[in-house]
N, C-alpha and C positions, 0 to 999 in steps of 0.2 A: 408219516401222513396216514398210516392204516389206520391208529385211532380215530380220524376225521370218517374214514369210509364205514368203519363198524358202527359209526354214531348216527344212527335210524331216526331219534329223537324228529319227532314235530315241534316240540316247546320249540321259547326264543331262548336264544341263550347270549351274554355279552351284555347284557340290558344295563341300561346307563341314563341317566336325565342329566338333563342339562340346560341354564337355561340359553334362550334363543333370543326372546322377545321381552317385555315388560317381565321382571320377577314377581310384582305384584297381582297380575292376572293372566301368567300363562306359564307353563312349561312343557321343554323339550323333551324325546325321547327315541334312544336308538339301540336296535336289538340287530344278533345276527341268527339265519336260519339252517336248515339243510335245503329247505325249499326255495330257489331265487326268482320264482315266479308268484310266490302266495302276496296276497295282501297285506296291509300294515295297518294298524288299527288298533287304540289304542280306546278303553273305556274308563270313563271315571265316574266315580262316585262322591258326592261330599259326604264327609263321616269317615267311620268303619266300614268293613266291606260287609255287603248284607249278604243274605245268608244265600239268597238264588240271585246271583248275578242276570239270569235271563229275564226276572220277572221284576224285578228292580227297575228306575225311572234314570236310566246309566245316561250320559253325556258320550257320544261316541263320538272322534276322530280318526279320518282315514288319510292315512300319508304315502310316502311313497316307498317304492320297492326298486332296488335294483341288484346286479352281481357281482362279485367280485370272486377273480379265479384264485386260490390260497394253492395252486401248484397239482402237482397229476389228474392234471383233467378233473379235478375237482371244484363246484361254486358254489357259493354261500350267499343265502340272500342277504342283504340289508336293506335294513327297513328304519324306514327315519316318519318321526309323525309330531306334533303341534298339537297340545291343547291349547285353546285360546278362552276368552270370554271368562278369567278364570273371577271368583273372589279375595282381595288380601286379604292377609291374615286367616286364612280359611287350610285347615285341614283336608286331603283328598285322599281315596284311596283307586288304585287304577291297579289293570293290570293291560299288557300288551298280547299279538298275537296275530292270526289270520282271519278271523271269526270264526274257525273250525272249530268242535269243541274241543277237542282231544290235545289242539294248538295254542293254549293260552296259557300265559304263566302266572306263576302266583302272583297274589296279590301283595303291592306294597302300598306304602302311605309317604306323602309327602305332604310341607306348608309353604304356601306361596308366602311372599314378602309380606309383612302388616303393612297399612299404609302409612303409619310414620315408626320407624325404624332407624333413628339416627345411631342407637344403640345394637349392635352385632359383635361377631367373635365367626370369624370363619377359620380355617383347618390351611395349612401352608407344608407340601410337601415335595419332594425332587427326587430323580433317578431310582424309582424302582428299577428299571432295568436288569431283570432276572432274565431265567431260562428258563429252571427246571420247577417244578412243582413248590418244590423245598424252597427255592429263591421267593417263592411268593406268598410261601406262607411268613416269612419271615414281613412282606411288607401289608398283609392282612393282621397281623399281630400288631404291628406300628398303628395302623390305624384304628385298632379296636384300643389302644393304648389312648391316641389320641382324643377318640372321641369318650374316653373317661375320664379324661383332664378338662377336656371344653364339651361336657355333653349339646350345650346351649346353640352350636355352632350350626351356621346356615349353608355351609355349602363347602368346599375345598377348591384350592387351587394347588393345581401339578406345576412343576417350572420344568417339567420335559424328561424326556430319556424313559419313557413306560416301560418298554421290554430293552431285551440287548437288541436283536434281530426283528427288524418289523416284519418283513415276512413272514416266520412263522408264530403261525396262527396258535397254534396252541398255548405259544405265552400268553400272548394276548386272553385268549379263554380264560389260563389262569390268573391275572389278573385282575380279571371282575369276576372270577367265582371266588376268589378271596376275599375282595373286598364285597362282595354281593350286596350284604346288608344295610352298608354307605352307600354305595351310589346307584342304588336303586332309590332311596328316598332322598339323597343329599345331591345338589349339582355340585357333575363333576367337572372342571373349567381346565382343560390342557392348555400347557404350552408345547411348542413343537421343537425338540431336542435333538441331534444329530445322530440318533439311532430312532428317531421317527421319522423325518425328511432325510434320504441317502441320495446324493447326485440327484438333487431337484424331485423325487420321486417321494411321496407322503400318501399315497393310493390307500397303504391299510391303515395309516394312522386317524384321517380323516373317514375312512368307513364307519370306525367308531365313534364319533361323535355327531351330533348337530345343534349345530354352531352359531351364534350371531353372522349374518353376510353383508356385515360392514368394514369387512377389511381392507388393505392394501391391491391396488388395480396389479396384477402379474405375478400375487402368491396363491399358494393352491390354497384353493377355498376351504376353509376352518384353520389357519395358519396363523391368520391375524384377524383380530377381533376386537372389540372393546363392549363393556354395560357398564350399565349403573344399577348400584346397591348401596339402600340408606344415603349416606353422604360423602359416596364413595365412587369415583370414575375408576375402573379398572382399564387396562390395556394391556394387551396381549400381544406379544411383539415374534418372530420367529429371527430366527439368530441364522438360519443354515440357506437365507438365500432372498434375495429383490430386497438387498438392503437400501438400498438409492431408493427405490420409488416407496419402500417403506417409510425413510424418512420423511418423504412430502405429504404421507397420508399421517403420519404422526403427528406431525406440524399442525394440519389441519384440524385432529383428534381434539387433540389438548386443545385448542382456542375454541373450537366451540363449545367443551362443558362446562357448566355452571359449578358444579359440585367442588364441596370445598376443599377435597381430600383428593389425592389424586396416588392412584399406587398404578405400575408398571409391575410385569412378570414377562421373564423373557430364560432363554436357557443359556449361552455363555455368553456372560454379563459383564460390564463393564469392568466392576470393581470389584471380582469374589478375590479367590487362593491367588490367579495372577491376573494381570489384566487384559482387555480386549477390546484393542484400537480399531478392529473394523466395525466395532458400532460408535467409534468417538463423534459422531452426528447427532447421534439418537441424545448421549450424555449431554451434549450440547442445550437439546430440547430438553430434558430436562428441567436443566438448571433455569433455562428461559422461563419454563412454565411451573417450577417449583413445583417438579415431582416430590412428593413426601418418602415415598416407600420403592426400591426397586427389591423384586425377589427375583433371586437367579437359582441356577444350576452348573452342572455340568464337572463340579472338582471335584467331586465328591469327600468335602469335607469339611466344616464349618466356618464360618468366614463371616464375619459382623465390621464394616465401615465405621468410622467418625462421620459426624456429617459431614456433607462434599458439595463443594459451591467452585466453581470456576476450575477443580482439579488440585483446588486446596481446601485443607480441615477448618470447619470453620466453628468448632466444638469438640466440648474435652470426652465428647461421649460417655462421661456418667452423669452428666446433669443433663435434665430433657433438654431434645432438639424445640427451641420456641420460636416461633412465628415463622417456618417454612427457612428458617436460615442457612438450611442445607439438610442433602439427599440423603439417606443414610441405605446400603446396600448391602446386600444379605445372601449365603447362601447357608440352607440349613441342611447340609450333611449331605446326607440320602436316607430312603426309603427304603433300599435296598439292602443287597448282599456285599457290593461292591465299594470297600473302602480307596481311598489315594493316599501316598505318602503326604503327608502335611509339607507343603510348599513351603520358600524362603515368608520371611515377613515382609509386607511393604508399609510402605509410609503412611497407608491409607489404615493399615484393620488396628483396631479396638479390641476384637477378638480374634484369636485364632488359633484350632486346636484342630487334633485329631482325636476323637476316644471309640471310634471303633464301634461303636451303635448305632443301629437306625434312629433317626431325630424326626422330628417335626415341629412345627411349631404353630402356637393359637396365638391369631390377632385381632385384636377387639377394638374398633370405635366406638366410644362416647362421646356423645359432643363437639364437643373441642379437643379430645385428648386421644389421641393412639396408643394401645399396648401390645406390644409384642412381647411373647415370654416361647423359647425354646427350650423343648424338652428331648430327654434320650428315650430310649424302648421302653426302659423299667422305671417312667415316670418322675425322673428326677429332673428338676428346672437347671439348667445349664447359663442362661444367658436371658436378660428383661432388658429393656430399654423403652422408653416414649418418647412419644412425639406431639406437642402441645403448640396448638394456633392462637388459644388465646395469653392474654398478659398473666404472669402470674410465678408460683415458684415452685413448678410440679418437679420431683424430683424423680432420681432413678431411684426402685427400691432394690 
């Protein structure tokens, strides 16, 4: 922890967006400090960043501040803040901070959602789960890999496991100073893994984020979540606790969205390396509400479904999955350091391999048509499959 005490630093450091509210006109943002009492405050600009931020026509938002203790009598602020009132499709550039001068960090740029977008490609990745420096630079590499496969991509989803130890803080540090250049402009959308919630306890995992507060009544707030994007309900499920009252709040989820696509992210999933009967409820929902997509975590090792309807295949998984005829479940590797011996086969995978690189994968809606294509570190496609709503004879390429 002495590196915590030698770091004098006023910047923010930890800075992440994410979004909270409409994609189209607003987004999140959460920074950590040395200061747990300084303000939160976040300025934007549409465009480039001009040249005197002070004399500039800025949009400023002020959010809030609180502490958190990271161990020897040491706290750190967090600071969580809301732009609102934004433009779609509009370019921003901000930067966070206290309004000290000497307090603000550099500037980045993000784009809020266009207003019709039924077309995207967002970033899908699991168990960074590092420790050391070295462990993260390996998953800041994955994502600089990533995003030169799908530059086009709007945002990322985690399926959980950020660091080994939530605790310490320093992983965490290194984990957004790796990935810095991502998730300062890209939202970053966790899920809660079982080295993020430990015996009910999610205290640091949740400091860094701010989150949709449409979750589950009795999990810790930013744990369970859901948005929408393009033509796309997301749900964000936590695997490590209030699974009972999870399900009723799922139940409820899925019947009220409209959207035609529906993907789930959760961290140990029904259907990766082996399977897991304490969510066999959620599966259930599923199938009722003809989830399209679940992504998981947690084997750390590749694992690609048949499509699954009632707990039987109901496709040969290399001809697209067409008109919601089953779930198809996924976990793409890790991010990380941390490979698993590749598990027995079951009845369920399509795919299933171990090759010892960090993976990710880009998934794109158009229209009617889902693609998922997973890639390794050194940018080679491993694994494509689609998913098609309407009639017709989309194939696997």
């Amino acid at each position: 922890m002495e590196w915590l005490k030698a770091n004098k630093s006023v910047k923010p450091a930890a800075i992440v967006t994410t979004f909270k509210g409409d994609p189209k006109t607003s987004r999140a943002f959460t920074w950590h400090s040395t200061n747990a009492h300084s303000d939160s405050i976040v300025q934007i600009i549409e465009g480039a960043a001009p040249s005197d931020w002070e004399e500039a026509l800025v949009m400023t938002f002020k959010g809030t501040t609180s502490s958190i203790d990271i161990g020897e009598d040491t706290l750190r602020g967090v600071h969580k803040a809301e732009a609102t009132g934004l433009k779609p499709g509009t370019t921003y550039t901000y930067r966070v901070g206290s309004g000290e001068k000497e307090a603000w960090s550099d500037a980045a740029q993000f784009r809020t959602e266009a207003e019709a977008s039924d077309a995207f490609t967002f970033i899908n990745v699991t168990d960074s789960q590092g420790v050391t420096e070295q462990d993260f630079e390996l998953w800041g590499n994955m994502l600089d890999q990533a995003f030169n496969v799908f530059p086009a991509s709007a945002f990322i989803v985690h399926n959980g496991d950020l660091t080994e130890e939530p605790t310490d803080e320093h992983a965490w540090t290194e984990l957004f100073a790796k990935a810095g250049k991502w998730v300062t402009q890209f939202p970053f959308m966790p899920v809660t893994g079982n080295h993020d919630e430990v015996d009910g306890d999610a205290k640091r995992f949740v400091s860094h984020f701010n989150l949709p507060a449409s979750g589950a009544k009795g999990s810790n707030a930013g744990t369970t979540y859901s948005f929408d994007y393009g033509s796309v309900h997301f749900v964000i499920l936590n695997s490590e606790s209030n699974i009972k009252e999870q399900t009723s709040w799922l139940k409820k989820d899925l019947e009220s969205t409209d959207k035609p696509w529906k993907i789930v992210a959760l961290h140990q999933g029904p259907y990766g390396g082996n399977t897991n009967k304490k969510v066999k409820d959620w599966t259930a929902l599923f199938d009722e509400f003809e989830v399209d997509l679940v992504l998981q975590g947690h084997n750390h090792e590749y694992s690609r479904s048949y499509p699954l309807r009632d707990g039987q295949i109901t496709g040969d998984g290399d001809q697209a999955v067409q008109n919601r005829e089953g779930t198809v479940y996924v976990v793409t590797n890790t991010a990380g350091q941390k490979f698993n011996e590749k598990k027995e086969d079951k009845f369920y995978h399509k795919v299933h391999f171990q090759n010892e690189k960090q993976m990710f994968a880009g998934i794109t809606v158009n229209g009617d048509t889902l693609t998922y294509q997973a890639y390794d570190v050194e940018g080679t496609k491993l694994d494509e499959f689609v998913l098609h709503h309407g009639d017709g004879d989309a194939k696997m390429k």
